[in-house]
C-alpha positions in Angstrom: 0.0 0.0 0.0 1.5 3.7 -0.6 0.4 6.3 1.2 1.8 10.0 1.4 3.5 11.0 5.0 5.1 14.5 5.3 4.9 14.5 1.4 7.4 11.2 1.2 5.7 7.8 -0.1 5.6 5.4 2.6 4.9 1.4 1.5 3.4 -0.7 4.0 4.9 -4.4 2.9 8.1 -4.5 3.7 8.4 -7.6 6.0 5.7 -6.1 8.1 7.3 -2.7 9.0 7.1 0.7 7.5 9.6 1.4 5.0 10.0 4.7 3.6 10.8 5.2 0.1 14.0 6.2 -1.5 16.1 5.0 1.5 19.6 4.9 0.6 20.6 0.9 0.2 24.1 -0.3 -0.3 24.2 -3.4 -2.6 28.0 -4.7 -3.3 30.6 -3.8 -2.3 34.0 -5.2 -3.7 37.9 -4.7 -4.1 39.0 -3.7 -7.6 42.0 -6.8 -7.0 42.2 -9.4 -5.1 46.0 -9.6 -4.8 48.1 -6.1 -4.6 51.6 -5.1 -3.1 52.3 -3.2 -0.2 52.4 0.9 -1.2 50.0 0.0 -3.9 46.9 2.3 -4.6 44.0 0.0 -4.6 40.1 0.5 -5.5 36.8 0.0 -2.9 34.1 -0.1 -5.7 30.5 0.4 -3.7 27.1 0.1 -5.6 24.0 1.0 -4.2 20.4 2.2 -4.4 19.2 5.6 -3.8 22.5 7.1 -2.2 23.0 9.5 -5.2 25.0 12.4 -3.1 25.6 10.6 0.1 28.8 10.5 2.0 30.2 7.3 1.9 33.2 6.3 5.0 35.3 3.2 4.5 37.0 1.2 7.6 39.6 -1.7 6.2 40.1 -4.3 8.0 43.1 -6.9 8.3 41.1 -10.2 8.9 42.6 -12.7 11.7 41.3 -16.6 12.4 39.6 -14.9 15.1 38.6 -11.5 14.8 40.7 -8.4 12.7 43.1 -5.8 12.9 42.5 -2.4 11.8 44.8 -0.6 9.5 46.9 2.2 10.4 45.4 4.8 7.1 41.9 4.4 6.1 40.2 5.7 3.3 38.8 9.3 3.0 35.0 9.9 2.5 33.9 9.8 -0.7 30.1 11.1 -1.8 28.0 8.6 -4.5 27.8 9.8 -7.7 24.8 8.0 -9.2 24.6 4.4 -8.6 28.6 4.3 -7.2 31.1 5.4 -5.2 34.8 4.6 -5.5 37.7 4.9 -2.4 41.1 4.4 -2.8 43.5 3.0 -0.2 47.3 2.6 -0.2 48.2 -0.9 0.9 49.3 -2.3 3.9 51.2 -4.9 4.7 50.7 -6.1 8.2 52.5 -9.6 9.6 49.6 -12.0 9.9 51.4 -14.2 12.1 53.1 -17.5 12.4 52.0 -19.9 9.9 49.3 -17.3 8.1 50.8 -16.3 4.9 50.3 -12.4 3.7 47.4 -10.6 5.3 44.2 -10.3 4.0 41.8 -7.5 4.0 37.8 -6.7 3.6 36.6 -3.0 3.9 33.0 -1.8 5.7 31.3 0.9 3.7 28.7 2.9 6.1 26.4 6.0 4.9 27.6 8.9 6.8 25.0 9.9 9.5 22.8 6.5 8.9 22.5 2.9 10.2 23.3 1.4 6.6 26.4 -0.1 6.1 28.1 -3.1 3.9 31.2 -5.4 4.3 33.1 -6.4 1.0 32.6 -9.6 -0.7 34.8 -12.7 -0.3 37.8 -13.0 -1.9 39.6 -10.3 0.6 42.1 -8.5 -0.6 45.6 -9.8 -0.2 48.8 -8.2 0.0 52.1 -8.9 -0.1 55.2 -7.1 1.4 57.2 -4.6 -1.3 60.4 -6.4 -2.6 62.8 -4.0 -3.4 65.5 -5.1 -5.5 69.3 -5.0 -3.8 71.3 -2.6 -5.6 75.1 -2.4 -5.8 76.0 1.8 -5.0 80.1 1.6 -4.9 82.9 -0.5 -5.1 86.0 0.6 -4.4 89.8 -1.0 -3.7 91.2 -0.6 -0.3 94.3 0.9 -1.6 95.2 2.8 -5.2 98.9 0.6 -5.9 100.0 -2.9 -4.6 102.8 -4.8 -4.8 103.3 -8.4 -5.6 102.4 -10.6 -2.7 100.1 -7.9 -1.0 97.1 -8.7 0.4 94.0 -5.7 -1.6 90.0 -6.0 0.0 87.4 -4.7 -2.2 85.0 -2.5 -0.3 81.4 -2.8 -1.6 78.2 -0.2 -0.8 75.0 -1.0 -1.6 71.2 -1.6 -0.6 69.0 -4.2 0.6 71.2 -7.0 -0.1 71.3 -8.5 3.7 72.1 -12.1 3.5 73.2 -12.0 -0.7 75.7 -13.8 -1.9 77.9 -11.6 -4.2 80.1 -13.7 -6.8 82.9 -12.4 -8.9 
């Protein structure tokens, strides 16, 4: 049944309760990858009903066997635009424990100011930790001249080469 309250239709069979028309609903909400490295911009895609405008908060989440983590940088705000809204969020890569692998994240979306809220479907997002290459900066001889039967020690610099095996 519609009927007219304070000039807003109001249907009367929704599961027995009053529901009010044009009620902002969030349908999906999912991860633009499922598999991302750590520093990597990723996407929170939201789709929803009747939220053209609305302001849109995102909490991510670092899922544990029992419970979750939160992350240390969430996502801004972002208002729908039509039928969507679209967050960012920079990875994190956070130690999931002994025996757990990378860490895997979900995201909740709420409405600013309202009860409404969705979680992101399965598969979570994982990531994995940034692997940055090791990098050989200088090289250099202990000494400019030598004479037979000296003993010379090359003096290497570089980056993230801990435990590297360097052949020559």
């Amino acid at each position: 049944t519609l009927s007219l309250h304070d000039d807003l239709p109001i249907y009367e069979d929704c599961s027995g309760n009053t529901c009010v028309a044009g009620a902002c609903t969030l349908d999906s909400a999912t991860w633009s990858t499922i598999n991302t490295v750590a520093g990597t911009q990723v996407t929170l895609n939201l789709q929803g009903t009747n939220c053209d405008g609305k302001t849109i908060s995102f909490e991510v989440r670092e899922d544990e066997l029992i419970g979750s983590n939160p992350v240390t940088t969430n996502p801004i705000n972002v208002v729908f635009n039509g039928a969507s809204a679209t967050g960012t969020w920079t990875a994190e890569w956070i130690d999931d424990g002994i025996g757990q692998g990378d860490p895997e994240y979900y995201f909740i979306a709420s409405v600013v100011g309202e009860s409404e809220s969705k979680t992101s479907s399965n598969p979570m997002l994982t990531v994995t930790q940034t692997v940055q290459p090791c990098a050989l900066t200088s090289a250099a001889w202990n000494i400019d001249t030598i004479e037979e039967g000296q003993s010379v020690s090359l003096n290497l610099q570089g980056t993230n080469w801990d435990g590297e095996t360097i052949s020559f």
